[in-house]
KOLZA-508589 format. One record per residue: residue number from 1; residue in one letter; x, y, z negated of N, C-alpha, C in turn. Coordinates in nm, 2 decimals, decimal comma. Each point is the difference from the previous one (the first is absolute). Example, Ala and Ser with C-alpha at 12.3 -4.5 7.8 and 13.67 -1.06 7.14 Angstrom:
% residues 2
{node 1 "A" {1,32 -0,57 -0,78} {-0,09 0,12 0,00} {0,09 0,12 0,00}}
{node 2 "S" {-0,04 0,11 0,07} {0,09 0,11 0,00} {-0,08 0,11 -0,08}}
This chain:
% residues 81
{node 1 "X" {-0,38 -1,80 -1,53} {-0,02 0,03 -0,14} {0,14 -0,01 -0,07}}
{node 2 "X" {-0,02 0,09 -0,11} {0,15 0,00 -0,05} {0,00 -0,06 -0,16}}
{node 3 "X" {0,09 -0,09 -0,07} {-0,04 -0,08 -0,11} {0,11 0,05 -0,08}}
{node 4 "X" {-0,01 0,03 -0,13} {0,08 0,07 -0,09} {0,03 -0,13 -0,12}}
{node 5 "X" {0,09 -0,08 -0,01} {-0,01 -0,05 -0,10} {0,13 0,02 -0,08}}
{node 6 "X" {-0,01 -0,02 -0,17} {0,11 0,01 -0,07} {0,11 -0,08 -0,02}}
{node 7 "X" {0,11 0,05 0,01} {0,15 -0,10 0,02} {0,06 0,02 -0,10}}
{node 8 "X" {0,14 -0,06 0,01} {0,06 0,02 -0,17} {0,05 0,12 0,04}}
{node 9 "X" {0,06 0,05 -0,14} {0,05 0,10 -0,04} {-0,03 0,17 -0,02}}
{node 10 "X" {-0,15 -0,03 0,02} {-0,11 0,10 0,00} {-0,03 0,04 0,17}}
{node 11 "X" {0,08 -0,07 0,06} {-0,05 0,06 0,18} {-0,15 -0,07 0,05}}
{node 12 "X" {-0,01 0,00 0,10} {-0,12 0,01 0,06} {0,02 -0,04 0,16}}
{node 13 "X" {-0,06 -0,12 0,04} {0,04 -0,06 0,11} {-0,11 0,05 0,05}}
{node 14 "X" {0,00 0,09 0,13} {-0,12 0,02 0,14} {0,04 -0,08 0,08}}
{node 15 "X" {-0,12 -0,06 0,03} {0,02 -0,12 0,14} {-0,09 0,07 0,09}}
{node 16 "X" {0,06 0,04 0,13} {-0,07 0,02 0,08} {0,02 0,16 0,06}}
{node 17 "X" {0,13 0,00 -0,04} {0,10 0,13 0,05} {0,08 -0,05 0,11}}
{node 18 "X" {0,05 0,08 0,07} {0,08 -0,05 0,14} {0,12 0,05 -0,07}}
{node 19 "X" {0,12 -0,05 0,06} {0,12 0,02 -0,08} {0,03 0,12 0,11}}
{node 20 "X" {0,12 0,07 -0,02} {0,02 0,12 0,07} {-0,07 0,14 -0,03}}
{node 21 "X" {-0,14 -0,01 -0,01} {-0,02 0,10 -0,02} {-0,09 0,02 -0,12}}
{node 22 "X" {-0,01 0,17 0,03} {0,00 0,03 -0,20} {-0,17 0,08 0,01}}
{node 23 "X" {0,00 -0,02 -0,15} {-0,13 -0,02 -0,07} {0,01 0,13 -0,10}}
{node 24 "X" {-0,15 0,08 -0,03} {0,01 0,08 -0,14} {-0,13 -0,04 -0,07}}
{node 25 "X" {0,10 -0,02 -0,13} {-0,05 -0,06 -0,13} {-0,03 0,08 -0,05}}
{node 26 "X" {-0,18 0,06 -0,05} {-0,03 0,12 -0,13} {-0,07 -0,12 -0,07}}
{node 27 "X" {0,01 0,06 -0,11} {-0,04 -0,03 -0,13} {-0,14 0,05 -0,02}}
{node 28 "X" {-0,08 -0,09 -0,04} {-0,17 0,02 0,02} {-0,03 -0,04 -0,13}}
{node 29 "X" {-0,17 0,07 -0,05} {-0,02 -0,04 -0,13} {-0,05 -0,18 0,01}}
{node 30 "X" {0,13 -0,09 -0,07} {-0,10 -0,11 0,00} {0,09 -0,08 0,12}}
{node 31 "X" {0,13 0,05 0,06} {0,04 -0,07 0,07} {0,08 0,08 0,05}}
{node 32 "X" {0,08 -0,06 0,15} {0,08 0,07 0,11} {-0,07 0,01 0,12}}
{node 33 "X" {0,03 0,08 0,10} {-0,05 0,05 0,12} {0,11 -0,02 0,11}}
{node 34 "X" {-0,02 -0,06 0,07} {0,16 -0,03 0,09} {-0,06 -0,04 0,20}}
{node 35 "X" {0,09 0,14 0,01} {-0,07 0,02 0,14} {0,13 0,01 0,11}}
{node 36 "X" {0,00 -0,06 0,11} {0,10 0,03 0,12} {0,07 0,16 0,01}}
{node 37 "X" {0,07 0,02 -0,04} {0,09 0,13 0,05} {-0,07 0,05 0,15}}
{node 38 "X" {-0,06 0,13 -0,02} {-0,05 0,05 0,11} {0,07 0,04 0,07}}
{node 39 "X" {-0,01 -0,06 0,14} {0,10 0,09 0,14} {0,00 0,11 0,02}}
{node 40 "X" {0,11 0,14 -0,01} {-0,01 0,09 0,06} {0,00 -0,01 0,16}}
{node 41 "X" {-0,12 0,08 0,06} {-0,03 0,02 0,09} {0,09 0,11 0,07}}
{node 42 "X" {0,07 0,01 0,10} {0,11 0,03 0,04} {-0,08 0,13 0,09}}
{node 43 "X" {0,02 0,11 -0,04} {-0,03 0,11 0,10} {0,08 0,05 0,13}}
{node 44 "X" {-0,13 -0,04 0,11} {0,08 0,05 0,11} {-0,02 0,14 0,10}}
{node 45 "X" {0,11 0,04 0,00} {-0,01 0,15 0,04} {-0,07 -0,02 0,17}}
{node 46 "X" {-0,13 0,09 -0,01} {-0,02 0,01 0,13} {-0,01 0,16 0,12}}
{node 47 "X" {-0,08 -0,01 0,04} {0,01 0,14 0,10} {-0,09 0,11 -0,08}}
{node 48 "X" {-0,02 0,13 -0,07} {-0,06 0,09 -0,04} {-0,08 0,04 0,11}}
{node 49 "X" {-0,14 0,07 -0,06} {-0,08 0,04 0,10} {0,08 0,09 0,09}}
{node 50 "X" {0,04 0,09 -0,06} {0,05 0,10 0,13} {0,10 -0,06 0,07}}
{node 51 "X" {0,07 -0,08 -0,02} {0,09 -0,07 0,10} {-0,11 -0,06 0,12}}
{node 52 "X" {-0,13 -0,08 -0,08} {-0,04 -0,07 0,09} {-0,10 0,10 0,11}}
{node 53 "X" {-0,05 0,11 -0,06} {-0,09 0,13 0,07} {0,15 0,03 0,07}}
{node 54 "X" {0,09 0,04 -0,03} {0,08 0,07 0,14} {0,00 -0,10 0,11}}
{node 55 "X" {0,05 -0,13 -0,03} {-0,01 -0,11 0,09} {-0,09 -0,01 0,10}}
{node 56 "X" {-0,11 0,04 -0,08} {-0,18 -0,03 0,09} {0,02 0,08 0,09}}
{node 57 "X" {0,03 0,14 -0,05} {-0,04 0,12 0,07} {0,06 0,02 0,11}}
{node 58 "X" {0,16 -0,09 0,01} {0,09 0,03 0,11} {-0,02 -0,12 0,11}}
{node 59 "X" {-0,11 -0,08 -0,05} {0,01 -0,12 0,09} {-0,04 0,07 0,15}}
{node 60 "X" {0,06 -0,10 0,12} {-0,05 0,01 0,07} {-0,13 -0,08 0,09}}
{node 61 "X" {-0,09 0,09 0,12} {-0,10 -0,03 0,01} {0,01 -0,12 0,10}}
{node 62 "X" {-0,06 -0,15 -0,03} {-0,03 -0,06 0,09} {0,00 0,02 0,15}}
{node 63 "X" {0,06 -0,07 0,11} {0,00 0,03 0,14} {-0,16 -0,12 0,06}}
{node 64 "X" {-0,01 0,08 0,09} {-0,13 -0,04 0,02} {0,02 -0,20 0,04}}
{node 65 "X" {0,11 -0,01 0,04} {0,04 -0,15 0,05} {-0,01 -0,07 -0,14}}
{node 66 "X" {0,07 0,06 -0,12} {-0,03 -0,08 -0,12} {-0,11 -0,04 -0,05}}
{node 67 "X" {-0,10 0,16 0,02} {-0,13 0,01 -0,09} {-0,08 -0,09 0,09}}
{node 68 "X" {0,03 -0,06 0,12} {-0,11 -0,06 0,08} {0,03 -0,15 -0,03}}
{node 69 "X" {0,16 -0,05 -0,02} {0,02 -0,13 -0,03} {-0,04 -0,01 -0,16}}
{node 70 "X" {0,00 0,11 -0,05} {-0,03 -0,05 -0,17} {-0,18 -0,01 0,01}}
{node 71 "X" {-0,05 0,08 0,08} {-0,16 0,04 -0,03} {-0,04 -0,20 0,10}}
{node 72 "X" {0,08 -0,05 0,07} {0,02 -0,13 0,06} {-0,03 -0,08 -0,11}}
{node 73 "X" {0,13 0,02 -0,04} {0,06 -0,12 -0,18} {-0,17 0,00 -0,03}}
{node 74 "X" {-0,06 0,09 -0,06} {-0,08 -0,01 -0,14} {-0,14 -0,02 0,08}}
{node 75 "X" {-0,02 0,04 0,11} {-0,14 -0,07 0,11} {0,01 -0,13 -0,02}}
{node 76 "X" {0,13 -0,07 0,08} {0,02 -0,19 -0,04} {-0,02 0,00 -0,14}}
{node 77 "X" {0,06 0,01 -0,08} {-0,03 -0,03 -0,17} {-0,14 0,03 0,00}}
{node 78 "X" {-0,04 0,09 0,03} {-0,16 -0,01 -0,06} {-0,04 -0,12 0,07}}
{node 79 "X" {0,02 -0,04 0,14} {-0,10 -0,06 0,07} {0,03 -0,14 -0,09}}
{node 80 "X" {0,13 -0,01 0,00} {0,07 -0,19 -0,09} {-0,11 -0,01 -0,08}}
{node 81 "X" {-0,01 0,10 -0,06} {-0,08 -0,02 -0,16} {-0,18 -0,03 0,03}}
């Protein structure tokens, strides 16, 4: 909870702010409104569909020695479970 009380010289002591980081103060009917500075969310560039459809399409097909040790893997897993 955050506590607003008045100090000299017309300021306004908040208790219950962290020091370092910053705060936006609007002006409300009947008071103040005072909220944490929202984080921008940092956009991260990833792969476009067609990048990732060319990718698919060029993959190569499993060799039968893999498809038998992977179709292995997920037989044990089911059976653990």
């Amino acid at each position: 909870m955050t506590t607003v009380a008045k100090a000299d010289k017309s300021r306004l002591t908040i208790r219950g702010l962290i020091d370092g980081h910053q705060y936006i103060v609007r002006e409300q009917p009947g008071g103040w409104f005072i909220t944490p500075e929202k984080r921008h969310r940092v956009k991260k560039t990833g792969m476009s569909a067609d990048v990732f459809a060319k990718l698919y399409r060029a993959r190569q097909p499993l060799d039968a020695d893999t498809a038998r040790e992977i179709s292995a893997n997920l037989a044990a897993t089911d059976r653990a479970r």
